[in-house]
Structures are given as structure tokens and as C-alpha cells.
ChimeraX commands (.cxc) that place a marker at each C-alpha (Angstrom):
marker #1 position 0.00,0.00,0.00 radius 0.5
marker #1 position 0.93,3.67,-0.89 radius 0.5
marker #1 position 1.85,5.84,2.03 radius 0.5
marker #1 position 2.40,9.24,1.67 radius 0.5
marker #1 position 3.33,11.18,4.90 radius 0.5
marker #1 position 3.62,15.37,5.22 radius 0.5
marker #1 position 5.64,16.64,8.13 radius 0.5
marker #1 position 7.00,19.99,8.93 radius 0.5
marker #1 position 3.85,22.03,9.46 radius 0.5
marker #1 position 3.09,24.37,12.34 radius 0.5
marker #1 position 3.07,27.65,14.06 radius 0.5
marker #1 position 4.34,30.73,11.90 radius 0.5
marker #1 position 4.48,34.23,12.27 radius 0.5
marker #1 position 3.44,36.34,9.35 radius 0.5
marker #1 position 6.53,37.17,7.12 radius 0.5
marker #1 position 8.00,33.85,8.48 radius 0.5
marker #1 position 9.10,30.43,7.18 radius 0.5
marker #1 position 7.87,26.90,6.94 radius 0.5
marker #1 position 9.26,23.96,4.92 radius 0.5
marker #1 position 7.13,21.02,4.39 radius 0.5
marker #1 position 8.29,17.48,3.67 radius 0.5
marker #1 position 6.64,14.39,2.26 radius 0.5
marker #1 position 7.96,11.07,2.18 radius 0.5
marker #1 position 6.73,8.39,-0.12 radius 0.5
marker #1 position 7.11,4.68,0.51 radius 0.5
marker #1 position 5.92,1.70,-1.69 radius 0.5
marker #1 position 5.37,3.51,-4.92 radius 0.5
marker #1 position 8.26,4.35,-8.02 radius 0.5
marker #1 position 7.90,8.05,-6.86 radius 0.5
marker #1 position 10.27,9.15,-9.65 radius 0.5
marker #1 position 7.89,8.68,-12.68 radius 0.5
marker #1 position 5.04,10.88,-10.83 radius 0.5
marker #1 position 4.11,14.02,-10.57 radius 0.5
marker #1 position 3.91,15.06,-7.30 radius 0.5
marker #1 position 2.11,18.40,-6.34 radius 0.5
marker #1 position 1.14,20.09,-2.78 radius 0.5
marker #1 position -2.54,21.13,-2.19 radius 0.5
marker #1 position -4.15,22.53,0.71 radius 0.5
marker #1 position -7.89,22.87,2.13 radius 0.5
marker #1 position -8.48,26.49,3.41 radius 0.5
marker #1 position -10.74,26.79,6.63 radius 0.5
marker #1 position -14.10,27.53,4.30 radius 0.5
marker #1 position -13.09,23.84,3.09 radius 0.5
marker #1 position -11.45,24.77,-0.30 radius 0.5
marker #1 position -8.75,22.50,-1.56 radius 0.5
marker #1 position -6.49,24.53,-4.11 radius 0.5
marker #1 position -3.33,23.21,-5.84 radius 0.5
marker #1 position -0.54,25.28,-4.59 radius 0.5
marker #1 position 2.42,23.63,-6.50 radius 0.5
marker #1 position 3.20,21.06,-8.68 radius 0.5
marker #1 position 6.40,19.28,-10.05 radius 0.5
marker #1 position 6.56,16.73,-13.07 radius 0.5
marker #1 position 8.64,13.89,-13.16 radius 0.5
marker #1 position 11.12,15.67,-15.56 radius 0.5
marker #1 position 11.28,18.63,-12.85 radius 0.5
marker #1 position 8.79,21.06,-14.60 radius 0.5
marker #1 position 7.23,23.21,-12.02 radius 0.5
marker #1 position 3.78,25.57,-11.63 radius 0.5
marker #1 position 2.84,27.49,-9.22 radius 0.5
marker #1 position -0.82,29.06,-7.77 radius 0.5
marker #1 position -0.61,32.28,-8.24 radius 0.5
marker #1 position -1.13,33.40,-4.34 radius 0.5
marker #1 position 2.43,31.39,-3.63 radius 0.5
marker #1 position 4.28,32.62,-6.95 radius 0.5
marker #1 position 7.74,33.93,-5.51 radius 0.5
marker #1 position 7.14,33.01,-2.18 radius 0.5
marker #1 position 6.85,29.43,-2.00 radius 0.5
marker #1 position 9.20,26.69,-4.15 radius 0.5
marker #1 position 8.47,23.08,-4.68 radius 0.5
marker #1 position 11.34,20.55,-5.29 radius 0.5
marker #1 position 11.96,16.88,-5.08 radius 0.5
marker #1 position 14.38,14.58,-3.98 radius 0.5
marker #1 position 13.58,11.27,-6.27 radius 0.5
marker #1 position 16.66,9.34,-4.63 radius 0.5
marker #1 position 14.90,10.07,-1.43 radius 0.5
marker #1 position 11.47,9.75,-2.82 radius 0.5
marker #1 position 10.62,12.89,-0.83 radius 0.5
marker #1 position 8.69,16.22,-1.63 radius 0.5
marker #1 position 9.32,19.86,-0.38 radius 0.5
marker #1 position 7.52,23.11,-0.21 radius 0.5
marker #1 position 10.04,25.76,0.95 radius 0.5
marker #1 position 7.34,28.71,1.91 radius 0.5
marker #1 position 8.47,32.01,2.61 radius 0.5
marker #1 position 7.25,35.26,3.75 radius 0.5
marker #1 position 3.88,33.67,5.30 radius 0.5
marker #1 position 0.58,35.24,5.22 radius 0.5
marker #1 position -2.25,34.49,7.29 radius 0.5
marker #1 position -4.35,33.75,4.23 radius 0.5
marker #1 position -1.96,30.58,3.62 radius 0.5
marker #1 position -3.21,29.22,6.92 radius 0.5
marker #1 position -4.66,25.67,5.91 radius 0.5
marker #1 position -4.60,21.91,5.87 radius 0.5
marker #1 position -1.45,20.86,3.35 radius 0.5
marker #1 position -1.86,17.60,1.42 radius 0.5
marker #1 position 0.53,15.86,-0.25 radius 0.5
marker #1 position -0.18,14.34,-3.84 radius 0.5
marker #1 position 0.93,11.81,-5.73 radius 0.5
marker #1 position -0.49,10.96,-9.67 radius 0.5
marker #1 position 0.65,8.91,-12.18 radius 0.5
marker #1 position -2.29,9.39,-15.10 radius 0.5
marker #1 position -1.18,6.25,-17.34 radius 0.5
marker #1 position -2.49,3.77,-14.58 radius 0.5
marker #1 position -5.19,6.09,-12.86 radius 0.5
marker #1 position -2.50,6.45,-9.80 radius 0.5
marker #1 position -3.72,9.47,-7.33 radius 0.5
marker #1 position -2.32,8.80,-3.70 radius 0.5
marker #1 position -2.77,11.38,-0.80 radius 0.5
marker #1 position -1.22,11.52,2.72 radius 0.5
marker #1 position -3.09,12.41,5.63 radius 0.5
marker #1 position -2.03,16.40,5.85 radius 0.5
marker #1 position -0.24,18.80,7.82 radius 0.5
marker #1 position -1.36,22.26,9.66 radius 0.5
marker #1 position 0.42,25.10,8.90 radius 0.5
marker #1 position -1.60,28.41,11.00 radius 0.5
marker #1 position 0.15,32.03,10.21 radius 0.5
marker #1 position -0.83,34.11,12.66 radius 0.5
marker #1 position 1.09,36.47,15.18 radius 0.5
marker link #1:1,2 radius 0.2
marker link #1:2,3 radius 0.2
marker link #1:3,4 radius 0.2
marker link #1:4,5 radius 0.2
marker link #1:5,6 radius 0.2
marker link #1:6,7 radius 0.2
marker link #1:7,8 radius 0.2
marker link #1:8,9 radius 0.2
marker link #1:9,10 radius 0.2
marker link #1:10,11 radius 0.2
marker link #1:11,12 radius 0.2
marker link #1:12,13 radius 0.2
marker link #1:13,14 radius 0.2
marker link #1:14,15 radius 0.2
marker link #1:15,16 radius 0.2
marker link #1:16,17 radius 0.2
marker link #1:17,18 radius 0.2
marker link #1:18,19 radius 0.2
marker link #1:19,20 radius 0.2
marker link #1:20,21 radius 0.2
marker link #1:21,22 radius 0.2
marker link #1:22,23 radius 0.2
marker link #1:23,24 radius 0.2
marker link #1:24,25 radius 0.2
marker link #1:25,26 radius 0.2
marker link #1:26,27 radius 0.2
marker link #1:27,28 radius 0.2
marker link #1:28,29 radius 0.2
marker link #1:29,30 radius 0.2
marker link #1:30,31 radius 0.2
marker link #1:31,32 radius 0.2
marker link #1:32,33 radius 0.2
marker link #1:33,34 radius 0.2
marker link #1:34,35 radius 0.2
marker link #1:35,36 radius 0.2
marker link #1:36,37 radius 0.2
marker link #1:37,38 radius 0.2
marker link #1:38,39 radius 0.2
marker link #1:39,40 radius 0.2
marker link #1:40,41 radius 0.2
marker link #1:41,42 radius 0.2
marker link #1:42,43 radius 0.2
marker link #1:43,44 radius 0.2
marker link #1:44,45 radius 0.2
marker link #1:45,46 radius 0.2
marker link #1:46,47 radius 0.2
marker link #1:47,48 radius 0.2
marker link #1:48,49 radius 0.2
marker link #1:49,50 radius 0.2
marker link #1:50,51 radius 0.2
marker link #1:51,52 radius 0.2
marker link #1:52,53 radius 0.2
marker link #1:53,54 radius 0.2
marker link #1:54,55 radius 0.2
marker link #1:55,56 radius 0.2
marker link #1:56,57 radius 0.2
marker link #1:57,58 radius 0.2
marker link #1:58,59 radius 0.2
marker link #1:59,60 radius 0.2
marker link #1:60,61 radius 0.2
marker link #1:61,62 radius 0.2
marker link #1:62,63 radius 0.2
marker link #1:63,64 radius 0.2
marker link #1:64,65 radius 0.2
marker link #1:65,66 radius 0.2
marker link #1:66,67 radius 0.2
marker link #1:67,68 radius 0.2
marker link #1:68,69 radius 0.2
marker link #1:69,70 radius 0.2
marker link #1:70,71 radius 0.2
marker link #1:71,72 radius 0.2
marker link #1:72,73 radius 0.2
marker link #1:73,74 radius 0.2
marker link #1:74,75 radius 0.2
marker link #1:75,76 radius 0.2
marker link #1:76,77 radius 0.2
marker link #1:77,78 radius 0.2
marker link #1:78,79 radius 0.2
marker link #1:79,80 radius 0.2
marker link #1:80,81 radius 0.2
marker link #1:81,82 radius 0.2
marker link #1:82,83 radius 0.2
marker link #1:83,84 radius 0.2
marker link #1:84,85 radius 0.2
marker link #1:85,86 radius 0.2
marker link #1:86,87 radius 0.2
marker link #1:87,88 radius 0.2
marker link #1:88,89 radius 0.2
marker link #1:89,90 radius 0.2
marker link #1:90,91 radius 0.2
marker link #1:91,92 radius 0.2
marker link #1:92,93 radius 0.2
marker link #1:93,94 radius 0.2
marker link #1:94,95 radius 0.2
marker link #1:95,96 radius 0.2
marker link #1:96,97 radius 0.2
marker link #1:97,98 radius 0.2
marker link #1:98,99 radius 0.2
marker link #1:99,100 radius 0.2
marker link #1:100,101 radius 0.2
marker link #1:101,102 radius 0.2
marker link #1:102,103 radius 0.2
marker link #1:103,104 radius 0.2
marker link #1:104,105 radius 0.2
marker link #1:105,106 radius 0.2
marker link #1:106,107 radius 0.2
marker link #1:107,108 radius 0.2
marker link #1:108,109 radius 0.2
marker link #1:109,110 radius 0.2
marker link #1:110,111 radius 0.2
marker link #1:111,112 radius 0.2
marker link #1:112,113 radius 0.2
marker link #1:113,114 radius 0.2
marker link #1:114,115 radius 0.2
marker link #1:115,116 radius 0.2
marker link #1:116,117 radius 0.2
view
């Protein structure tokens, strides 16, 4: 079975820093693209970034300059690197995980980040 599992979330200050991690286990994590979502507290979920497998990277525009994705395939870990926090970014992050060729779309279980001062 696919695990997925976010860590790093917390307790930020506005203007501050978080960096989340996701580790994958039991899954080729190289040949997916892996992307970062979160689910505001009015129960949106949004894509906030997104890497292919060859590295290609988009952003929401709300995080564009603040936040950066990257991966680590020979760790088969996931970062978001999120700078200069804003309240609004206060939410549940999810970690993703699709592969579209075999209908592959793994989740973990989510992390709270809350920006507040």
C-alpha cells in the first residue's frame, strides 16, 4: 500500500518560514508528478504547486515567488520551501501523488500550517 506522509507544518508568524516534507514509501515516486494542495478553513482545496517527473514546475498564483516546490527522487521525498507567510496561507497541506497512465492518485493524511502572530 501507498503511504504518503507530510511533516513539517506548524506555528508561523506572518513574514515567516515553513518547509514542508513528504515522504513516499511503496510507490516508483520518480515517474510521478507530485504536487502540494491545501484545504483552506471555508473547506477549499487549491493546488498550490506542482512538479513533473522531468522537474517542470507551476505554481498558484497566491504562492508565486514566495513558496518553491522541489523533489528529492533518490529520497522519494517532496518539499515546499514557503516564505514570507501570510495568514491567508493558513490551511490543511496535502501531499499528492499521480501517475495518469495507470489512474495512480495517492494522498497523505495532511499537515497544519496556522500564520498568525
Amino acid at each position: 500500500q501507498v503511504l504518503l506522509v507530510e511533516s513539517g507544518g506548524g506555528l508561523a508568524q506572518p513574514g515567516g518560514s515553513l518547509r514542508l516534507s513528504c515522504t513516499a514509501s511503496r510507490m516508483a515516486f520518480s515517474i510521478y508528478t507530485v504536487a502540494w494542495y491545501r484545504q483552506t478553513p471555508d473547506d477549499k482545496r487549491e493546488l498550490v504547486a506542482r512538479i513533473t517527473n522531468n522537474g517542470t514546475t507551476d505554481y498558484a498564483d497566491s504562492v508565486r515567488g514566495r513558496f518553491t516546490i522541489s523533489r528529492d527522487d533518490a529520497r522519494n521525498s517532496l518539499y515546499l520551501q514557503m516564505n514570507s507567510l501570510k495568514p491567508e496561507d493558513t490551511a490543511v497541506y496535502y501531499c499528492n501523488a499521480k501517475y495518469t497512465p495507470i489512474s495512480h492518485d495517492f494522498w497523505g493524511q495532511g499537515t497544519q500550517v496556522t500564520v498568525a502572530s
